[in-house]
C-alpha positions in Angstrom: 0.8 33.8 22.1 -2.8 33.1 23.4 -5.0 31.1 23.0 -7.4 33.2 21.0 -4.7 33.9 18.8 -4.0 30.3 17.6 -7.2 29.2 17.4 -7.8 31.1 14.3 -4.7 29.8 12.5 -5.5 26.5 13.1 -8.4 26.9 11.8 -7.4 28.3 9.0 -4.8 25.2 8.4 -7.5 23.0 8.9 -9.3 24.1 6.4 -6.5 24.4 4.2 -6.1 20.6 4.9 -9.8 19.8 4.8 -9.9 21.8 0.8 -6.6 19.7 -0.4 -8.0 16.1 1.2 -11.6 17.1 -0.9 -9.4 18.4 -4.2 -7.3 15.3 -3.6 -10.8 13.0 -3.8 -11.9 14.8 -6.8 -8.7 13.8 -8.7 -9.2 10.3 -7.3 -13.1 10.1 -9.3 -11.3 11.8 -12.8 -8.8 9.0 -12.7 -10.4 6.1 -11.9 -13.1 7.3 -14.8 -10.2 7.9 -17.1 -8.5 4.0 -15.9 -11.9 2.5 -16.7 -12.0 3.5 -20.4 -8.4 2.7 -20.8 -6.9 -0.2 -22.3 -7.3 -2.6 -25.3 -10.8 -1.9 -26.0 -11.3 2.3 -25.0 -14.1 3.6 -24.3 -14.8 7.1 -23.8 -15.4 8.7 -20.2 -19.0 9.6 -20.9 -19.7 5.9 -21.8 -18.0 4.9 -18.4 -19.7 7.1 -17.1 -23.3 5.8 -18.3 -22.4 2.2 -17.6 -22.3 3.0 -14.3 -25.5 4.9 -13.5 -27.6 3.6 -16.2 -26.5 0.3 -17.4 -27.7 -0.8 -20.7 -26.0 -4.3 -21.1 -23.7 -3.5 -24.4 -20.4 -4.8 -24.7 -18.9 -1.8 -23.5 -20.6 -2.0 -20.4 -20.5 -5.5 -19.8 -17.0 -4.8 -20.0 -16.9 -1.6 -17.4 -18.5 -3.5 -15.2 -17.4 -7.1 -15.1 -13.7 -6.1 -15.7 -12.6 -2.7 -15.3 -14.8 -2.0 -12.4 -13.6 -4.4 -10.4 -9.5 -3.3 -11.3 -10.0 0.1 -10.5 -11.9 -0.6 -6.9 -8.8 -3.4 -6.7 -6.3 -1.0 -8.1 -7.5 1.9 -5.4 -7.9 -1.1 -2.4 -4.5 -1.7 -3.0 -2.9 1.8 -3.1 -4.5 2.9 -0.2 -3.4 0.0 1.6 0.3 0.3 0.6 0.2 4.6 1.1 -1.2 4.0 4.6 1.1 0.8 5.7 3.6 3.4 4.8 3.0 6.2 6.4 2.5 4.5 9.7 5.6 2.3 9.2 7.6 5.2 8.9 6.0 6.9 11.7 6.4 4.1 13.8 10.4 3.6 13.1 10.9 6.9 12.6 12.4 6.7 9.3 11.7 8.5 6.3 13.1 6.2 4.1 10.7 2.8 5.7 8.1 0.8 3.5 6.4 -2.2 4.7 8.2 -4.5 3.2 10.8 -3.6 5.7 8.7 -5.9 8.5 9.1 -8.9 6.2 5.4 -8.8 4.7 6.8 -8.8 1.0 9.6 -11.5 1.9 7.1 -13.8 4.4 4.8 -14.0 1.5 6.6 -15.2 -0.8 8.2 -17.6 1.2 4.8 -18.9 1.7 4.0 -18.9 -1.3 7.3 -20.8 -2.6 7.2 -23.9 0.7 2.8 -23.7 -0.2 3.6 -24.4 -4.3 6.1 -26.5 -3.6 4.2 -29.2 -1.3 0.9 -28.9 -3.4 -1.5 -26.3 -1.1 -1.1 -23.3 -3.3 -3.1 -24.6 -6.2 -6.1 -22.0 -6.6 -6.5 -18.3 -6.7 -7.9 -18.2 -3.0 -5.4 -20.8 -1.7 -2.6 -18.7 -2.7 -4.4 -15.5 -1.2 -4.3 -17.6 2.3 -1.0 -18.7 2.1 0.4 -15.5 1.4 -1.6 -13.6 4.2 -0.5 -16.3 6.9 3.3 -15.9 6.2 3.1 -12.3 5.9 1.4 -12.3 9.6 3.7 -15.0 10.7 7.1 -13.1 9.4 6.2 -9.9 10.6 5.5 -11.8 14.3 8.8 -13.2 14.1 10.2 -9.8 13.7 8.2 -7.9 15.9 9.4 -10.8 18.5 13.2 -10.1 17.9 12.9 -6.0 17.4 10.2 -5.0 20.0 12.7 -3.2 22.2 13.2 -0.4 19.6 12.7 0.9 16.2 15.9 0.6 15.3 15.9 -2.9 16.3 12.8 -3.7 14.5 14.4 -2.5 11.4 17.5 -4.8 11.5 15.5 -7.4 12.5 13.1 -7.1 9.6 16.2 -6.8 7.2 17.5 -9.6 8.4 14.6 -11.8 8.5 13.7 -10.5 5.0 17.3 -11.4 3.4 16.6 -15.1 4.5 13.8 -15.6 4.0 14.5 -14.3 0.0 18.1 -16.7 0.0 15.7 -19.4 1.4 13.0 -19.2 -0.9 15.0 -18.2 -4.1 17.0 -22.0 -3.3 13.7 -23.8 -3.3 12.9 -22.1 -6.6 16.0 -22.7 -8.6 15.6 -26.6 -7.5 11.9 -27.0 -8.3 11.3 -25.4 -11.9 7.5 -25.9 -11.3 6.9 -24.1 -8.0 9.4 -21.7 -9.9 7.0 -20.6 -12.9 3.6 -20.2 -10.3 5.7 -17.8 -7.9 7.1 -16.0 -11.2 3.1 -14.8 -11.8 2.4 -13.8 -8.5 6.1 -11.9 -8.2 5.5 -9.6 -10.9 3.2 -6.7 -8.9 0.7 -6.4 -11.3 -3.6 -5.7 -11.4 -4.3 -7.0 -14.5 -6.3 -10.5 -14.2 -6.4 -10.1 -10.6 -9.6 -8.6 -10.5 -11.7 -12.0 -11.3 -10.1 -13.5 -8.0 -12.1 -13.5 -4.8 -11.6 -10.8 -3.1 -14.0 -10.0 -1.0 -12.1 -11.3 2.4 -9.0 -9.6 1.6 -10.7 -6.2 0.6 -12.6 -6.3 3.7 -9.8 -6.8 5.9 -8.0 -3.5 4.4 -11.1 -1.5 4.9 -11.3 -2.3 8.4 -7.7 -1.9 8.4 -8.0 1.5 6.8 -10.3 2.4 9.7 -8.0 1.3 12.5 -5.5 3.5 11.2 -7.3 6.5 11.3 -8.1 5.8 14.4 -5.1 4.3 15.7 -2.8 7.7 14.6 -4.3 10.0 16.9 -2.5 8.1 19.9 0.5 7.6 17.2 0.9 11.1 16.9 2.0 11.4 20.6 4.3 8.2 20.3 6.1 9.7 17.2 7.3 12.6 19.4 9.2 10.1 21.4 8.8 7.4 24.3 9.5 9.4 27.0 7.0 12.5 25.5 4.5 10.0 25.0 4.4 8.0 28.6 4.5 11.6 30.0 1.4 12.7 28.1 -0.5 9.3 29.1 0.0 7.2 26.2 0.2 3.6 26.4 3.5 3.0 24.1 3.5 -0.5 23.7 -0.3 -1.1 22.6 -0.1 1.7 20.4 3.2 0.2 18.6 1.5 -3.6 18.6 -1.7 -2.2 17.5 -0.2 -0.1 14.5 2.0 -3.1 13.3 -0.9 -5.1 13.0 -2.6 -2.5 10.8 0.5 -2.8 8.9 0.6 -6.2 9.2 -3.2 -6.5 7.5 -2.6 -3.5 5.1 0.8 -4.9 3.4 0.0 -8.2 3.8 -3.5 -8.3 2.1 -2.4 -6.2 -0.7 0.9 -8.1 -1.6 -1.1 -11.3 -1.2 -3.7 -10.1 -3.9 -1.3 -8.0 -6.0 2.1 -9.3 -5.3 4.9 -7.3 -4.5 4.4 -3.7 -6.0 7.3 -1.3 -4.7 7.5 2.1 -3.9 3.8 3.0 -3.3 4.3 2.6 0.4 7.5 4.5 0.3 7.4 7.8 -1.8 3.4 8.2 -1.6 4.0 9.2 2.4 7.4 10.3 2.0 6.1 13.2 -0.1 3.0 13.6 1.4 4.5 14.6 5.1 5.6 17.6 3.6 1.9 18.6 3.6 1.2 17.9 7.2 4.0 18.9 9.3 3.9 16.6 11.9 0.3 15.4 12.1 -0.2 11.2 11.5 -4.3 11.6 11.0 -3.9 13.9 8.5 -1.1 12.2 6.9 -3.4 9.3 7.0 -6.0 10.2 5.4 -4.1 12.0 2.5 -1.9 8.4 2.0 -5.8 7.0 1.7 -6.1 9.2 -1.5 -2.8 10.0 -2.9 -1.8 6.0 -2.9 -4.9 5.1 -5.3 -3.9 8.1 -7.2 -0.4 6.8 -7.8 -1.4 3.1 -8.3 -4.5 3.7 -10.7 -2.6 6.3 -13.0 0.3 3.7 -12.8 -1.9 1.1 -14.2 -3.4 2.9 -17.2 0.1 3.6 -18.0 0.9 0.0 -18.2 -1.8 -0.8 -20.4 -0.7 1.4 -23.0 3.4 2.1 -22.6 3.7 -1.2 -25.0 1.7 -2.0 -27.9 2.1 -5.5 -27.8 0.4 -5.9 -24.2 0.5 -5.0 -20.6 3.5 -4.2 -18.4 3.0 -4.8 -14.8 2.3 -2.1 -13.1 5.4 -2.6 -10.3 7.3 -1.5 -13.1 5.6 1.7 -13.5 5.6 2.6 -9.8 9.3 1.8 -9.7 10.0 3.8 -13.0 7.8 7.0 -11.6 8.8 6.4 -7.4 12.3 6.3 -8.6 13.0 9.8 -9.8 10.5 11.2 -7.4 12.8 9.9 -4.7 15.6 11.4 -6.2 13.4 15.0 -7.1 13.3 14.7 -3.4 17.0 14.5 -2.7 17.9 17.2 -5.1 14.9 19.6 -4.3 15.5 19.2 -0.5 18.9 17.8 0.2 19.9 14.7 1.8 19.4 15.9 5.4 15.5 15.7 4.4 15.8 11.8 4.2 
């Protein structure tokens, strides 16, 4: 085949891509309008909608902008986070099946989290938010230190690392009722009253983050056709892998630190979404930036109405609607698809 003739078909799938990723962001607005009028007190789309652009300084706007504002911008910071850690994790490993927590981000901070409670320094919104970000960096070091060699390795070693860190930490809790009842908050993965901490720092870090990876999975789509491809084709291996476990790193570990531990979204969002793609990490990318929010927002306004005594976190939702997914998947495709 020439080269005139592919150049039209790849046009043609690029644009194909370019119409889904602009569909995709369109669905992202409708739901994040729809989140902001859902909950305790609704209020109706068009009102959301003039609280935004023309704010009048009711009750209802006071409330869209001082609370659910802020939820849905945390609620979409966090999805894309998770989707994106995701897909480069499972790029990177080569697994299907790989979610972040897999490098010990979830497991690190909550181990910080448990040893910080426990002597005193996690007494405030922010302090938790640092001491969760520096043993979610610190684990994921530790890993990266033992499983560099390989993917494979890196795997076991995170699963190991993860399972005792968890023994560890869940010891400290069962002896020390007090440090017990703070983690219990922050283990439940959940939005709601999250939004009033500061999070400026950590929201920051995952935009940045979000930028690395796009441009970081252009050189990771040359490593994920193997070592040997890659060094052949020019690609420096090992900066590319260090590089995109720090993303991961910054991604998984800011959004578990502000959000807790919220399951799933980094798994099934990319999992489906490489489908889409065939083969290409930007554009898997860039669609995990939109699907995960997608996921994670309509998630939430799900948990603030599945009860009518009050909220449910909204880890339980993502487990409840990533489980059968997963398992669509399985049936749908077979098992050799995993």
């Amino acid at each position: 085949m020439t080269i005139t003739q592919r150049d039209p078909v790849t046009g043609a799938v690029a644009l194909r891509r370019a119409v889904a990723l602009a569909v995709g962001l369109v669905v992202l607005g409708v739901v994040a309008v729809v989140s902001i009028g859902v909950g305790a007190h609704p209020i109706a789309p068009a009102e959301v909608v003039r609280a935004l652009v023309d704010f009048q300084g009711t009750d209802d706007h006071l409330i869209v902008r001082e609370v659910r504002v802020p939820r849905a911008l945390l609620g979409m910071g966090v999805g894309a986070a998770l989707a994106v850690a995701g897909a480069l994790i499972q790029t990177l490993s080569r697994n299907p099946l790989a979610e972040p927590g897999i490098l010990g981000v979830t497991a690190g901070a909550g181990f910080a989290l448990t040893v910080g409670s426990g002597l005193g320094v996690a007494v405030s919104a922010i302090a938790e938010l640092g001491v969760a970000v520096v043993g979610a960096v610190l684990t994921t070091v530790l890993v990266y230190s033992v499983g560099r060699s390989s993917p494979l390795r890196l795997v076991l070693a995170g699963v190991a690392v993860s399972a005792v860190l968890s023994g560890v930490a869940l010891g400290m809790r069962l002896m020390l009722p007090d440090v017990f009842d703070q983690y219990r908050y922050w283990s439940v993965g959940s939005l709601a009253g999250r939004e009033q901490a500061p999070l400026l720092v950590p929201m920051v870090a995952i935009g940045l983050a979000l930028l690395g990876a796009l441009v970081v999975s252009y050189a990771l789509n040359v490593v994920a056709l193997g070592d040997n491809v890659a060094h052949t084709l020019g690609a420096n291996v090992k900066q590319v892998r260090t590089t995109t476990l720090v993303l991961i790193t910054v991604l998984a570990g800011a959004a578990t630190a502000v959000a807790g531990p919220i399951l799933f979204v980094g798994l099934i969002v990319p999992h489906l979404l490489r489908r889409m793609v065939t083969g290409s990490v930007p554009w898997l990318v860039a669609y995990s930036m939109v699907a995960g929010p997608i996921l994670l927002l309509v998630s939430d306004t799900i948990a603030r109405v599945l009860l009518p005594t009050g909220e449910v976190p909204v880890a339980i939702v993502t487990a409840f609607v990533g489980g059968p997914m997963l398992i669509w998947v399985v049936r749908r495709y077979g098992a050799g698809s995993l």
